[in-house]
PAVEX-965557 format. One record per residue: residue in one letter; z, y, x of N, C-alpha, C in turn. Coordinates in steps of 0.02 Angstrom, whole numbers, padded with zeros to 5 digits, always signed. Example, Ala and Ser with C-alpha at 12.3 -4.5 7.8 and 13.67 -1.06 7.14 Angstrom:
# residues 2
A+00390-00284+00660+00390-00225+00615+00390-00165+00660S+00354-00112+00642+00357-00053+00684+00394+00002+00645
This chain:
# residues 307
X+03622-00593-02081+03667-00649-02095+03626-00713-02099X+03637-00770-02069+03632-00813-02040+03636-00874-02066X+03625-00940-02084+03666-00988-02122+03659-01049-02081X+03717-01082-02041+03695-01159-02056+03710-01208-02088X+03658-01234-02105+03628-01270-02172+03647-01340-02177X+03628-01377-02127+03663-01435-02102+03693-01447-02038X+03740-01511-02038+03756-01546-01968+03748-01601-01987X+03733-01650-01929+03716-01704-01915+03753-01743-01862X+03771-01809-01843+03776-01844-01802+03721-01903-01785X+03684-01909-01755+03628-01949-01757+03624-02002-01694X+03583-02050-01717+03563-02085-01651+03510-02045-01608X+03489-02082-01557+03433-02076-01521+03393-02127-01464X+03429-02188-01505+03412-02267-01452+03338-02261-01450X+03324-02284-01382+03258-02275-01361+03188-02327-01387X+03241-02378-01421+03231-02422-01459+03191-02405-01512X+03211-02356-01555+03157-02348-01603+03090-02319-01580X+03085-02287-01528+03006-02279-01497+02981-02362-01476X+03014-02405-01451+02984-02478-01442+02980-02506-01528X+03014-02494-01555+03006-02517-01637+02934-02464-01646X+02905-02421-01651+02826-02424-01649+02776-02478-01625X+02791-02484-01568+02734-02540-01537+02739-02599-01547X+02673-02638-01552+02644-02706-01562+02690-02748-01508X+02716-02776-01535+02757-02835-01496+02824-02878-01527X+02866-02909-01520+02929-02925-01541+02996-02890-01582X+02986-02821-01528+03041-02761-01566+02989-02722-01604X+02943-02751-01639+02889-02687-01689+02947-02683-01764X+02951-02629-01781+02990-02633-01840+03060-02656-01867X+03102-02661-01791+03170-02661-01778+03225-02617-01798X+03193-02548-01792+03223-02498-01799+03204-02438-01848X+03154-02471-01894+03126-02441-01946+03197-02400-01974X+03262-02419-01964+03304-02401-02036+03339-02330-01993X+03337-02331-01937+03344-02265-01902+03283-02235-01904X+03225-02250-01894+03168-02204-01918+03162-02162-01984X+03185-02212-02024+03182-02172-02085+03235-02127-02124X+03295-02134-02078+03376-02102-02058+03334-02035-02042X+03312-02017-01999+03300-01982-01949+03239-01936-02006X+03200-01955-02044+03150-01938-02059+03178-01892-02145X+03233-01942-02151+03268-01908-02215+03307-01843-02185X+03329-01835-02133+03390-01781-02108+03328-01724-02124X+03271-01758-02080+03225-01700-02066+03181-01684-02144X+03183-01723-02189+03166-01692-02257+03228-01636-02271X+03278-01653-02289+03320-01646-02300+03337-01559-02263X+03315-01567-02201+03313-01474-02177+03266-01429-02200X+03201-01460-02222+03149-01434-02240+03167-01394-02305X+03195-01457-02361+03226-01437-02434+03278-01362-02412X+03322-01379-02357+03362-01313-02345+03325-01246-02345X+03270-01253-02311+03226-01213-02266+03261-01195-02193X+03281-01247-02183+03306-01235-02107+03234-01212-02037X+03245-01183-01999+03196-01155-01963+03214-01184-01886X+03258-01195-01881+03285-01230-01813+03321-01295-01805X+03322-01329-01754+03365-01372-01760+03396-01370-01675X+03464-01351-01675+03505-01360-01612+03510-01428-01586X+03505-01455-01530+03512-01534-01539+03587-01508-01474X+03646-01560-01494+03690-01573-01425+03673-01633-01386X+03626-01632-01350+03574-01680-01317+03628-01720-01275X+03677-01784-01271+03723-01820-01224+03674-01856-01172X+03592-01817-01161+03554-01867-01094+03546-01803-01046X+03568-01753-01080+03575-01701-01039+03628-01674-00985X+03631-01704-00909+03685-01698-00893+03683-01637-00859X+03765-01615-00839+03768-01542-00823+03844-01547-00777X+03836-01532-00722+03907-01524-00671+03936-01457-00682X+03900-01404-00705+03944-01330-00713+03916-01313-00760X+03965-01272-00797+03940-01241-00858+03902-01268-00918X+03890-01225-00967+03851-01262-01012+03790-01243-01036X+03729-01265-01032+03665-01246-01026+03642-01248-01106X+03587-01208-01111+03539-01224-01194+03456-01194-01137X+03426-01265-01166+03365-01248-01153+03309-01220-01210X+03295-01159-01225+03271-01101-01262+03203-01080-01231X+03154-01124-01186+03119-01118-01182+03052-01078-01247X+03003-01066-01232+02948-01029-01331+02924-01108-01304X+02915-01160-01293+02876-01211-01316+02873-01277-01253X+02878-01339-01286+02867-01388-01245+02802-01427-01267X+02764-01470-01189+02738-01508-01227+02705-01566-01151X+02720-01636-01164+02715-01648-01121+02707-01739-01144X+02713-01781-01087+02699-01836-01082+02788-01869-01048X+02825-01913-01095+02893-01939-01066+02892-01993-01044X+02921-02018-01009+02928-02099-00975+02988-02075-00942X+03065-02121-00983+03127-02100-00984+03144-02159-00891X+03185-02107-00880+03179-02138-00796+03259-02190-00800X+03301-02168-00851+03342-02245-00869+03304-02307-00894X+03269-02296-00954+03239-02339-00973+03168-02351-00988X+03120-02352-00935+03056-02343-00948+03024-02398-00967X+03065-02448-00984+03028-02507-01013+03025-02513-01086X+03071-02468-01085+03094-02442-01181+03043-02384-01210X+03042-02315-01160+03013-02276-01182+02949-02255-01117X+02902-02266-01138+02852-02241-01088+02795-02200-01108X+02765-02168-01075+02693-02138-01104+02698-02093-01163X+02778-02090-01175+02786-02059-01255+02752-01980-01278X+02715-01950-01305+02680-01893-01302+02736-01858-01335X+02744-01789-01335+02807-01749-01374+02770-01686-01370X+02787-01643-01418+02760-01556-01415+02803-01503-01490X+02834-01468-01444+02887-01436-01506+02893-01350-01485X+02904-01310-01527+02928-01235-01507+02977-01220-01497X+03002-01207-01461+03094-01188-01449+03100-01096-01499X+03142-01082-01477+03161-01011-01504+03189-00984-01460X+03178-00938-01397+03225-00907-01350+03252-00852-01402X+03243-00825-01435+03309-00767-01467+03359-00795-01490X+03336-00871-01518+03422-00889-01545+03461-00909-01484X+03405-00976-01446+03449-00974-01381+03493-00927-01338X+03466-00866-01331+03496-00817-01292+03583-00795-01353X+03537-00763-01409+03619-00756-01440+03649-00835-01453X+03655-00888-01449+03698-00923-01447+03755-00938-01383X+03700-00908-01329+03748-00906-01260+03791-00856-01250X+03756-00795-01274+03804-00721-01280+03873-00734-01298X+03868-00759-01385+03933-00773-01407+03963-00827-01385X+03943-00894-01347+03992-00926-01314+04026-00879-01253X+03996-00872-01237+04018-00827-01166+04085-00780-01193X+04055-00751-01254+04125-00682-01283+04170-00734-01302X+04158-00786-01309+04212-00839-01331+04274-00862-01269X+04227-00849-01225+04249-00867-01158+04226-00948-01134X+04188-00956-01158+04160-01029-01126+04079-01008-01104X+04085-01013-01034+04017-00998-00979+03972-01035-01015X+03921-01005-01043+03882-01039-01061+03788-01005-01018X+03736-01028-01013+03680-01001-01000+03626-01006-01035X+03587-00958-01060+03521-00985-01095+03456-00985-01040X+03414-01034-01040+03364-01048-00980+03283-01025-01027X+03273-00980-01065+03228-00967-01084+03152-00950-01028X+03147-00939-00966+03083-00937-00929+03120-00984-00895X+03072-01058-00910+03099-01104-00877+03046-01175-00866X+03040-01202-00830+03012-01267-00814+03031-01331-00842X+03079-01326-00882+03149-01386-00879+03126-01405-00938X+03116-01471-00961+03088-01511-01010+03167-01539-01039X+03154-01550-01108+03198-01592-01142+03202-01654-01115X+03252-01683-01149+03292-01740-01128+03282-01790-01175X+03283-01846-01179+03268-01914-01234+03314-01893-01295X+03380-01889-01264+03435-01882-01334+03383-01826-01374X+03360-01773-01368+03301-01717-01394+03238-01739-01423X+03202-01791-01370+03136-01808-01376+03144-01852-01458X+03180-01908-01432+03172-01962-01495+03187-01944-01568X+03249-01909-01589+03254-01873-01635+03197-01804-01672X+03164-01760-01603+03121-01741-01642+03047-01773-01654X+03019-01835-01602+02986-01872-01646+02987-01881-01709X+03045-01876-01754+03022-01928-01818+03056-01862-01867X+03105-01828-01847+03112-01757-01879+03054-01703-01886X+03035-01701-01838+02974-01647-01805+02907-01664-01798X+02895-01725-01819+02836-01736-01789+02787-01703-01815X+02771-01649-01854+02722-01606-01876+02728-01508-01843X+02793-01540-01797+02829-01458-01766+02818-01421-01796X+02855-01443-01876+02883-01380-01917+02941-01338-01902X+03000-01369-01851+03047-01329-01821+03028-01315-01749X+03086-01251-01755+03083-01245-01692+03154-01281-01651X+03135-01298-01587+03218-01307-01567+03244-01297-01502X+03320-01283-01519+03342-01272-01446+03401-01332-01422X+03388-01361-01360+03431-01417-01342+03481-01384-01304X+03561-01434-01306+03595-01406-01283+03627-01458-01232X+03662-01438-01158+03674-01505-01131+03750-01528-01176X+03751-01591-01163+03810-01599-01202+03832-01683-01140X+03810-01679-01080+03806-01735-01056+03868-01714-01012X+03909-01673-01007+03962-01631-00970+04025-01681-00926X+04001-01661-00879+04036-01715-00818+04111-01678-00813X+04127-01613-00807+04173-01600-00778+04191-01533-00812X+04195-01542-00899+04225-01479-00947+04274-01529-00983X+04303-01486-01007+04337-01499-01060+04320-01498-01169X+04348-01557-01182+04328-01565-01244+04303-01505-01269X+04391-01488-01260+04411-01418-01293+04368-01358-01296X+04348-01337-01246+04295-01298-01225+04223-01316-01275X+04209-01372-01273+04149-01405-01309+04158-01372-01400X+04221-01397-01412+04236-01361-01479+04237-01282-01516X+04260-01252-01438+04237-01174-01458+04175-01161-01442X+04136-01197-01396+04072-01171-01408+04040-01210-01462X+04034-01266-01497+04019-01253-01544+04042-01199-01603X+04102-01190-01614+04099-01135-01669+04084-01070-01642X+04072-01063-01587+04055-00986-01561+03977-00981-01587X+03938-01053-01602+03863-01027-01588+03856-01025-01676X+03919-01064-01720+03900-01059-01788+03916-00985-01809X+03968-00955-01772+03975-00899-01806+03914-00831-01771X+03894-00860-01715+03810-00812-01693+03773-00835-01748X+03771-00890-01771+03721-00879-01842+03731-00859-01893X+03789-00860-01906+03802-00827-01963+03817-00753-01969X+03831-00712-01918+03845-00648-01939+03785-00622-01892X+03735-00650-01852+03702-00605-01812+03602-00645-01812X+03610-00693-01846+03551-00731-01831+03534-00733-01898X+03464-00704-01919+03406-00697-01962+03370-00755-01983X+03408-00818-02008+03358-00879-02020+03424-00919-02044X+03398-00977-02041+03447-01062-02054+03426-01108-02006X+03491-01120-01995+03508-01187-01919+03536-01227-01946X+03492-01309-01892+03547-01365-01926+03572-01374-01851X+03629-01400-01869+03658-01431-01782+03650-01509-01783X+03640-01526-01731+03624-01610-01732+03666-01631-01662X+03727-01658-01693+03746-01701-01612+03705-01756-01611X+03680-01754-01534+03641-01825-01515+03670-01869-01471X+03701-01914-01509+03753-01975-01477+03775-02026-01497X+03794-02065-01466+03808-02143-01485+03879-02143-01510X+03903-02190-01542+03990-02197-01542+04003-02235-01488X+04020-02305-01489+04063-02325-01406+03984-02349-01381X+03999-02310-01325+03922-02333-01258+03918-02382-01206X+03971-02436-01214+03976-02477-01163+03910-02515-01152X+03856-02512-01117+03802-02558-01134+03806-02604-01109X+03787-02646-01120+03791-02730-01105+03754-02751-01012X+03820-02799-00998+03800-02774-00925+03740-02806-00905X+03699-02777-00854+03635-02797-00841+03612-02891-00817X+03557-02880-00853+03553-02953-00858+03556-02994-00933X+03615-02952-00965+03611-02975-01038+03589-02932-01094X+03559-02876-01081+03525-02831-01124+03496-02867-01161X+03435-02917-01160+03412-02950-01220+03463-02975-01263X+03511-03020-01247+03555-03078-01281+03596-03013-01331X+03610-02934-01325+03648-02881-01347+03616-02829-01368X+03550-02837-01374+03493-02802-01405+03520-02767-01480X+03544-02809-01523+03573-02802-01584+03647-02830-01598X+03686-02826-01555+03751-02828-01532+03801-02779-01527X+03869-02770-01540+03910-02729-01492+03933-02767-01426X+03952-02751-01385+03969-02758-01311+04028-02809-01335X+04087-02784-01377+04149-02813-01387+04190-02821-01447X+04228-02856-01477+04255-02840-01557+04274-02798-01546X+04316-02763-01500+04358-02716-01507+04339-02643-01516X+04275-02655-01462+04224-02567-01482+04207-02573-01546X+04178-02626-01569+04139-02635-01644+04196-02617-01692X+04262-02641-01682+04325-02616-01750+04349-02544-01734X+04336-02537-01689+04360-02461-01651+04291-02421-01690X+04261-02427-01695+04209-02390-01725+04189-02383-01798X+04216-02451-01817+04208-02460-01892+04253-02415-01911X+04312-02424-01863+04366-02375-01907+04357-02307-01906X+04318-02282-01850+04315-02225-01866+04260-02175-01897X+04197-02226-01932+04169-02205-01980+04211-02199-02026X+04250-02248-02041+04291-02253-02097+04337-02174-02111X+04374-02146-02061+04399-02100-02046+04351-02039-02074X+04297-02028-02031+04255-01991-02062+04216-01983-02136X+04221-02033-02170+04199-02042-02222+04247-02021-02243X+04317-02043-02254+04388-02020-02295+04388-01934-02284X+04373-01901-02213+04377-01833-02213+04444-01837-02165X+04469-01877-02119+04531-01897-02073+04518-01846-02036X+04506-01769-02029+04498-01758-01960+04534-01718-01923X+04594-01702-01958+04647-01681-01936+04686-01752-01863X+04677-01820-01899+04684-01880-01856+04626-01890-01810X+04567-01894-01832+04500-01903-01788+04520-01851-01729X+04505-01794-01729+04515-01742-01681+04573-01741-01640X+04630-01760-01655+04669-01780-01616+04685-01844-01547X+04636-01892-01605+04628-01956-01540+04549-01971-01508X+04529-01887-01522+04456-01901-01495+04438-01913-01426X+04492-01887-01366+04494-01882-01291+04504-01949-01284X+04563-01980-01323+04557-02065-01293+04510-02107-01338X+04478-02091-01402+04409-02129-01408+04358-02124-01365X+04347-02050-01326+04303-02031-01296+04309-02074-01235X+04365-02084-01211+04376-02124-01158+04373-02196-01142X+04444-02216-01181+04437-02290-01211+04372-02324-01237X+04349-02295-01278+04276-02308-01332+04216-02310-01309X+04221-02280-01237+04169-02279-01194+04105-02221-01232X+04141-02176-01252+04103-02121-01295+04058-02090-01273X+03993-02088-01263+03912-02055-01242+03940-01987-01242X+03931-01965-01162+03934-01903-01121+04006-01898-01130X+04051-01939-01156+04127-01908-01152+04133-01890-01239X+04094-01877-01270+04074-01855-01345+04093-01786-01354X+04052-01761-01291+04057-01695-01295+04002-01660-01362X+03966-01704-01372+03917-01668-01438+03958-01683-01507X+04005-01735-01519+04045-01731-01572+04090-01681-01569X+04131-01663-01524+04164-01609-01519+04127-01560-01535X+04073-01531-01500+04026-01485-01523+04015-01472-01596X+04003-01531-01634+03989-01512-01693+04043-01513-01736X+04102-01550-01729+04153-01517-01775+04189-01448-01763X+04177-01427-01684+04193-01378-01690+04158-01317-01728X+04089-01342-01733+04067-01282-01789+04094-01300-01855X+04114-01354-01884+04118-01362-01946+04206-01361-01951X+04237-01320-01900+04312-01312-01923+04360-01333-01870X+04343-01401-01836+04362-01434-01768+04428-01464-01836X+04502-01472-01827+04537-01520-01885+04546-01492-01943X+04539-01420-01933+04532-01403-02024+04475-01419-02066X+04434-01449-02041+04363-01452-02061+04387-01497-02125X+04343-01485-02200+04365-01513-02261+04307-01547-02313X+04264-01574-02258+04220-01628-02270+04210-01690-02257X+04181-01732-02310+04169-01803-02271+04099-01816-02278X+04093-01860-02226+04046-01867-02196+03991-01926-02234X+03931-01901-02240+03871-01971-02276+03845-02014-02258X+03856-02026-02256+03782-02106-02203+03736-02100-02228X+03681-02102-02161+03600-02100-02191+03595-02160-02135X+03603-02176-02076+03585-02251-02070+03643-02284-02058X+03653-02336-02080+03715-02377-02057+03747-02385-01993X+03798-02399-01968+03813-02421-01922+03770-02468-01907X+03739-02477-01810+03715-02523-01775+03717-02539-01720X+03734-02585-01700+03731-02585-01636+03655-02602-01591X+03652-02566-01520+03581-02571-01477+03626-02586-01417X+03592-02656-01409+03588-02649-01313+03690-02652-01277X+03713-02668-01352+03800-02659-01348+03820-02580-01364X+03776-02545-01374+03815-02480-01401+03818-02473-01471X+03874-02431-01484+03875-02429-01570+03839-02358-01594X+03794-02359-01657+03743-02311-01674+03751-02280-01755X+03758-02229-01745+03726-02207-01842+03728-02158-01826X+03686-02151-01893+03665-02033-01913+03708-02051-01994X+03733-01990-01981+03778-01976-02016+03776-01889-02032X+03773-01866-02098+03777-01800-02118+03834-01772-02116X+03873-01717-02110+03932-01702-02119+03922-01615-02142X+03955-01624-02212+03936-01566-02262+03950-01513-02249X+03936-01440-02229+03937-01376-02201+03980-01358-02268X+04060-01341-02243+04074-01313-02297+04121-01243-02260X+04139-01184-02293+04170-01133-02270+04236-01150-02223X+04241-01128-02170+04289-01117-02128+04299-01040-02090X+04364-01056-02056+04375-00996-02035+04386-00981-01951X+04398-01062-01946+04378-01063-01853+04444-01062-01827X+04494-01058-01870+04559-01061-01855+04591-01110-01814X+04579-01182-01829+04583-01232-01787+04558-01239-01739X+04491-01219-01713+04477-01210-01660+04527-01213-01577X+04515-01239-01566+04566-01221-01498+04545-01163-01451X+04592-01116-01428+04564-01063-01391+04554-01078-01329X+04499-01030-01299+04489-01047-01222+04562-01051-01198X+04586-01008-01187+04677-01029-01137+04682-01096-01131X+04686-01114-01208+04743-01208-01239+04685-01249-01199X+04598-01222-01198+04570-01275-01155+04585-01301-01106X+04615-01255-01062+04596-01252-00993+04692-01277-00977X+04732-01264-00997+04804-01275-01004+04793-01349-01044X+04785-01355-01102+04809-01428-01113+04744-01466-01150X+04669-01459-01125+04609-01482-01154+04602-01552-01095X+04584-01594-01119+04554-01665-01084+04473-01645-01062X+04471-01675-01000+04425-01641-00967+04392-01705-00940X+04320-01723-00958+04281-01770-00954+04281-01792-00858X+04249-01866-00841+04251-01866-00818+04181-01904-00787X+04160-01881-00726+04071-01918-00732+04079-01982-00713X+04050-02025-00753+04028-02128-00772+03974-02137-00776X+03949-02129-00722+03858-02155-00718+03862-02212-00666
């Protein structure tokens, strides 16, 4: 028996790797660094041993992938933004046994899922930047999941998250935290004005659209949140479709879920997108709300690719 310990919603602006270096943006993004550095105290105190990330830089046209590689370690220079992140060094242990049973039980769930454990395939930024400042001593191990999903459905996203909480809990020998890695509205500021929107939202309307729905989450709304998540995801211009938010409430209940949510960094905006890590308290569910594979595929909103 199995426990997970925490969930998370987090940033992963590439920004706080340029908030390291000597220059203008040095110490910009200290308050997500230290967001990021508390989650990762904070799993340690659990004794969490893993950390799942739902990686939204991970894109995927079929199915849904977890990369479960035994270990990464390598040199990044992000090919969206290599003026942001370059030369970045990274080195972490994955876990292929959890990876593999987390795909098993999506699969019995009925959502295709694959684990890529003998594999070549390096993590993704949404992965990299977060375990920088969580990991940086690779006390966890971790497994990334794509969550960048061009052509699934929410719905689907929601049972596989609770398919992989309940592989930990009745079949996995340790403690997992889940971490969606994603932005709230992603409209980025159109090219050319990235500096002038550096510390900006794009529009009032994403910025109140977002306020409100921390707000929501904080109150514990998510019987309402989950309902208008396909047209926030849409409208809101939601990172990967917000297939990693789906992901993670679906482990924590999907609208029965009966927590609210903490702030560990504030709302921010980067570059016109809206940003925070946010805790959301693991409390007993029964998976009931969940939507079943059938209702996915019959009446689930089904992302659509915006690159």
């Amino acid at each position: 028996m199995g426990t997970l310990a925490l969930a998370a919603k987090i940033t992963h602006v590439p920004s706080m790797y340029l908030s390291e270096l000597p220059g203008e943006r040095h110490g910009t993004r200290q308050d997500a660094i230290d967001g990021h550095a508390e989650i990762g105290r904070r799993c340690r105190a659990l004794g969490v041993d893993t950390l799942v990330v739902f990686d939204t830089h991970w894109l995927v046209n079929a199915g849904y992938h977890l990369n479960c590689a035994p270990h990464w370690a390598g040199t990044y220079t992000s090919n969206e933004l290599p003026h942001f992140i370059s030369n970045m060094a990274y080195g972490f242990a994955g876990n292929p046994d959890l990876g593999r049973l987390l795909a098993q039980a999506c699969n019995a769930q009925g959502v295709q899922t694959l684990a890529h454990d003998a594999t070549t395939l390096q993590p993704e930024y949404g992965t990299l930047v977060p375990m920088r400042y969580m990991n940086a001593d690779q006390h966890f191990k971790v497994v990334s999941v794509s969550a960048l999903c061009t052509s699934h459905y929410l719905n689907d996203s929601a049972r596989l998250g609770w398919a992989m909480r309940e592989a930990v809990e009745k079949h996995y020998d340790g403690t997992v935290a889940f971490m969606a890695s994603g932005s709230l509205s992603h409209r980025f500021a159109q090219n050319g004005l990235a500096p002038e929107y550096a510390f900006k939202i794009w529009s009032p309307f994403l910025g109140r659209l977002d306020h409100q729905v921390v707000e929501m989450w904080k109150n514990g709304e998510w019987a309402d949140f989950c309902a208008m998540l396909p047209e926030y995801a849409s409208k809101g211009h939601g990172e990967g479709f917000m297939h990693d938010t789906a992901m993670l409430l679906g482990a924590l209940g999907w609208s029965a879920y009966d927590g609210k949510a903490e702030v560990i960094t504030p709302y921010f905006a980067a570059s016109g997108t809206g940003q925070i890590s946010a805790v959301f308290p693991v409390t007993p569910q029964d998976g009931a709300a969940v939507p079943p594979p059938e209702a996915s595929r019959a009446t689930g909103f089904k992302s659509v690719a915006r690159l």
